[in-house]
C-alpha positions as CSV (number, residue, x, y, z in Angstrom):
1,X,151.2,-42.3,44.5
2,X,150.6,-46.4,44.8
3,X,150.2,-46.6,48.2
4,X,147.6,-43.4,48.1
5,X,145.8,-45.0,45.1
6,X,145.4,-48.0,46.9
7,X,144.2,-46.3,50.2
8,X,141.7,-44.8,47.8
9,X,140.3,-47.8,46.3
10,X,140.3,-49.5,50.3
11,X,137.6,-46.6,51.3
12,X,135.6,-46.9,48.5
13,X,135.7,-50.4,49.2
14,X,134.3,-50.1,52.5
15,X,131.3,-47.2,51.3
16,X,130.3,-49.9,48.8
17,X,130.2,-52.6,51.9
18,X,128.1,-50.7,54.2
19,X,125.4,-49.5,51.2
20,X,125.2,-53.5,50.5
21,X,124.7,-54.2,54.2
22,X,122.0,-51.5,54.8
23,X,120.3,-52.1,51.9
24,X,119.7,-55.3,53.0
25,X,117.5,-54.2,56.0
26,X,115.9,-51.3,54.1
27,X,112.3,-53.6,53.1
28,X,112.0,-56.1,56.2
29,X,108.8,-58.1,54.9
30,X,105.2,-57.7,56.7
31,X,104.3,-59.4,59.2
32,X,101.8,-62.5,58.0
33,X,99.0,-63.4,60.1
34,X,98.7,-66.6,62.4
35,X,96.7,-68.7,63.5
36,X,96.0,-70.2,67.2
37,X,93.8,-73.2,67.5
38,X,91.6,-75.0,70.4
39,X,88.9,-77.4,70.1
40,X,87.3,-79.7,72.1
41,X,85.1,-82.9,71.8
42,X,81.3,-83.2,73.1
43,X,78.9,-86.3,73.5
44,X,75.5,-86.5,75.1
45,X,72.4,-84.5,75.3
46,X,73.7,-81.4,77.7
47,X,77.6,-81.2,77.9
48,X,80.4,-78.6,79.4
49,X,83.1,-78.3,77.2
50,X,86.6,-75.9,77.6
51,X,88.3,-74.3,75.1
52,X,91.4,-72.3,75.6
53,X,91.0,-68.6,75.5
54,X,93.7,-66.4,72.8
55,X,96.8,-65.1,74.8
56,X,97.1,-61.6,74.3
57,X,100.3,-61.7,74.6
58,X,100.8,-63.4,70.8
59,X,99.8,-60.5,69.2
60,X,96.2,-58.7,67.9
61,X,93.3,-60.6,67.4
62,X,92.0,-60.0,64.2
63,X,89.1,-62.7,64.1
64,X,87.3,-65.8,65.7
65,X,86.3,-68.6,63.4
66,X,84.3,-71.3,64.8
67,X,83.9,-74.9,63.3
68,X,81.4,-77.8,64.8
69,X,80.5,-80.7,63.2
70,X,79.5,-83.8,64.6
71,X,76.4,-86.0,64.0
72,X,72.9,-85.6,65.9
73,X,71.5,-89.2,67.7
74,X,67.8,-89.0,67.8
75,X,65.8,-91.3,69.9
76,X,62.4,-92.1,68.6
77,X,59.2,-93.8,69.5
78,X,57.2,-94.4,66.0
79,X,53.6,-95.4,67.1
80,X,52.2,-98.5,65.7
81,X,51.0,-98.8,61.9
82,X,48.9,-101.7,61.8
83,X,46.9,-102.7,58.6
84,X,44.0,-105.7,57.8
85,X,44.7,-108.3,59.8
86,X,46.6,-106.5,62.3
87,X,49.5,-106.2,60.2
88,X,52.6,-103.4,60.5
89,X,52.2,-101.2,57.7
90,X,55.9,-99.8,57.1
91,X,56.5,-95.7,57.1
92,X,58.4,-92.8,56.5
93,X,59.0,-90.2,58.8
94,X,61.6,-87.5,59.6
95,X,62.6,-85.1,62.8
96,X,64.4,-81.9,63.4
97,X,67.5,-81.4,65.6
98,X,69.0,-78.2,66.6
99,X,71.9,-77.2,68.9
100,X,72.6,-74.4,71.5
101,X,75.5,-73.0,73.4
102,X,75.7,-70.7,76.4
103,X,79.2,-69.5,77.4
104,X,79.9,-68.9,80.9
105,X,80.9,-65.9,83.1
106,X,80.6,-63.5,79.9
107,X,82.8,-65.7,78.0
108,X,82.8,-67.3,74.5
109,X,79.5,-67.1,72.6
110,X,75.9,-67.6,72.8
111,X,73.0,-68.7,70.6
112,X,70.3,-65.7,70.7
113,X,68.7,-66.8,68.2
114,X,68.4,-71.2,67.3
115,X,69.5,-71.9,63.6
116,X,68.0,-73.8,61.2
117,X,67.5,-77.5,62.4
118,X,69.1,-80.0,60.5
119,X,66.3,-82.4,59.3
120,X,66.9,-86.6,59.5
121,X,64.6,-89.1,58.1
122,X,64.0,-92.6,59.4
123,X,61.7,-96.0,58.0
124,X,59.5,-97.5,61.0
125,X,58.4,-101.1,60.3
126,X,55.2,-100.4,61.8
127,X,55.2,-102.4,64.6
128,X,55.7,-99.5,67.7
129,X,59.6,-100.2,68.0
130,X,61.9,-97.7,68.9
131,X,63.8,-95.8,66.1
132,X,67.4,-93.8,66.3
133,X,67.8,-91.5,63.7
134,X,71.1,-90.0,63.0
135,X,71.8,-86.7,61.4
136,X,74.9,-85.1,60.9
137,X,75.6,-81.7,60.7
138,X,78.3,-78.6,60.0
139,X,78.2,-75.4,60.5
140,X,79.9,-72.4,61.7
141,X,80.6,-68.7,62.1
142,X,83.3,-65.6,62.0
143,X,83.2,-62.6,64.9
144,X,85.4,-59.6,63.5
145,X,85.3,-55.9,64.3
146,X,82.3,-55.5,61.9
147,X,80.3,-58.4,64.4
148,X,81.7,-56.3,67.4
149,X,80.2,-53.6,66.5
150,X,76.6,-55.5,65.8
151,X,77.1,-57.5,68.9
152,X,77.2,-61.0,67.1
153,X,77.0,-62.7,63.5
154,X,74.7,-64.9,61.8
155,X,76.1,-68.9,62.1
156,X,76.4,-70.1,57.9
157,X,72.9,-72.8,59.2
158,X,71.2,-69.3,60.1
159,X,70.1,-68.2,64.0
160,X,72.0,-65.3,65.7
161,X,75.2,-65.7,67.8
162,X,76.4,-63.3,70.6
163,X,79.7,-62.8,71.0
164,X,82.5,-60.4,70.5
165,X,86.3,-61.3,69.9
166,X,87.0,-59.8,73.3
167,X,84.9,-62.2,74.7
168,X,87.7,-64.9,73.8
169,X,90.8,-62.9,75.4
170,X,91.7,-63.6,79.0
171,X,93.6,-66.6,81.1
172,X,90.4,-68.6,82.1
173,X,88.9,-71.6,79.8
174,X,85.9,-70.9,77.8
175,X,83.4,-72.8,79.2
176,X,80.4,-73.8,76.6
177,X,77.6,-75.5,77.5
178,X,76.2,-77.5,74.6
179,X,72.6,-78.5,74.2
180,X,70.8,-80.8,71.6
181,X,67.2,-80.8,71.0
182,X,64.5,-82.6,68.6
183,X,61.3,-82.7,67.8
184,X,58.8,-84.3,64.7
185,X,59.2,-83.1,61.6
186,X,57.3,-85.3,58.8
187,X,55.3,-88.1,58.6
188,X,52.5,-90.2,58.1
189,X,52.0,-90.5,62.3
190,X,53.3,-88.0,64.9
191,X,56.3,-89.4,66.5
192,X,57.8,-89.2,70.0
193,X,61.3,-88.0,70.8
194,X,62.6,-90.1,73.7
195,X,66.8,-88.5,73.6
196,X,67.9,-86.1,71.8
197,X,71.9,-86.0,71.6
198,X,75.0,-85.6,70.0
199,X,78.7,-86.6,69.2
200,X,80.7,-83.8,68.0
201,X,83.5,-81.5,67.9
202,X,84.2,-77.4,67.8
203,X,86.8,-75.7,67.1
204,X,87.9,-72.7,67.8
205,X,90.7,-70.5,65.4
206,X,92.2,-67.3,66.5
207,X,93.3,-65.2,63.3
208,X,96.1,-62.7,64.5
209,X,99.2,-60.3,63.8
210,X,102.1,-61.1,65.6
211,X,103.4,-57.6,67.2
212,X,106.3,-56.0,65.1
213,X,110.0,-56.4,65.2
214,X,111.9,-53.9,67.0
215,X,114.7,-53.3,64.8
216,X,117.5,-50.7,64.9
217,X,117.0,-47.7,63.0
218,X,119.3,-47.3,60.0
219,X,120.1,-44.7,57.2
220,X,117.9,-44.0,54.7
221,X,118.9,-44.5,51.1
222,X,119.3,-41.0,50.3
223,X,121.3,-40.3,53.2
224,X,123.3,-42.9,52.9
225,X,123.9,-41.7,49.4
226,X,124.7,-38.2,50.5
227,X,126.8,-40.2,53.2
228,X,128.9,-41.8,51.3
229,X,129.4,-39.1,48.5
230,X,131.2,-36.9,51.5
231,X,132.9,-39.5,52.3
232,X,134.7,-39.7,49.0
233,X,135.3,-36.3,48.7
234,X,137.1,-36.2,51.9
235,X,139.2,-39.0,50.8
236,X,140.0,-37.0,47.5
237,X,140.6,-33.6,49.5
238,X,143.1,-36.5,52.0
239,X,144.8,-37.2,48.5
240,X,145.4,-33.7,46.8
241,X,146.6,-32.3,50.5
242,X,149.6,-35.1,50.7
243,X,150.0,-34.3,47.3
244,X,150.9,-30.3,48.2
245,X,152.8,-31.4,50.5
């Protein structure tokens, strides 16, 4: 009676054991979204930069988010300002940059449509001297399924930008071709833009979702339940047949 008792209690034992273990796979937590990043750095007034495309292989691409920021160099040439007696009359003035890009072989993005400049202003003495103007700017933009569909998105400065997140998948750099341009904006003379340029950086984020687990199937609670109910009753039915016998 012991020894059947305690055969008993060993079974149960091990029906208690497995619900433990297979509850513990029942929920396996979501999958979170990741990010990939590239960037790259540009300088001048007409600049190639590459930028690492999203491997497929990581998962879905969910979105593209692109960052650039730098600061525009503007290149003036202030005419003279002279007052009685030939003398340079100091004045204000300001000027206008704006940026481009053109992706190449049907990669990356494209600026359709120029967003608003971003506006500088400078002090000439008068005199006819050369004057650089620096204006730094930020901006940036999201392509998702919604811009798939519309064949681009708005930048956050304004403009239109082509693209679509399929446009970043593949084994090939990105090539973007990056162009800075100028002209007057304000003042009390017209001014002359001799260079337009700029030192800067984009980056590039790719939002995804890691594919998901393959994990073994396993009971569900209910049939485990019903599982392990049988199984105690055949342990019980073990017990009363020794018994009779």
């Amino acid at each position: 009676m012991a020894l059947n008792s305690l055969r008993f209690g060993r079974s149960a034992a091990r029906v208690v054991a497995i619900a433990a273990a297979v509850s513990a796979f029942e929920a396996l937590p979501a999958k979170a979204d990741l990010v990939s990043i590239t960037s790259a750095s540009f300088s001048g007034n007409s600049t190639t930069s590459s930028f690492a495309p999203f491997d497929a292989t990581l998962g879905t691409l969910n979105s593209v988010n692109v960052l650039i920021n730098g600061t525009f160099n503007i290149l003036t040439a202030p005419p003279a300002y002279l007052g009685p007696g030939n003398a340079p009359i100091s004045y204000l003035f300001s000027v206008a940059a704006s940026q481009s890009f053109t992706g190449l072989g049907g990669q990356g993005f494209t600026t359709l449509a120029a967003p608003a400049p971003f506006i500088g202003a400078a002090l000439s003495d008068g005199t006819g001297a050369a004057v650089s103007v620096p204006i730094p700017f930020a901006y940036g933009f999201t392509l998702t399924a919604g811009s798939d569909l519309a064949g681009g998105t708005p930048s956050s400065q304004g403009g239109f930008i082509d693209g679509k997140r399929s446009d970043f998948i593949g084994i090939l750099p990105i090539q973007e071709v990056i162009t800075e341009s100028a002209m007057f904006w304000t003042g009390t003379l017209p001014v002359a833009i001799l260079v337009a340029s700029a030192d800067g950086n984009a980056q590039i984020t790719y939002d995804y979702t890691p594919p998901a687990p393959v994990v073994a199937a396993v009971p569900e609670p209910a049939s485990l339940g019903m599982f392990g109910a049988g199984l105690l009753a055949f342990i019980g039915l073990r017990r009363r047949q020794k018994k009779a016998a």
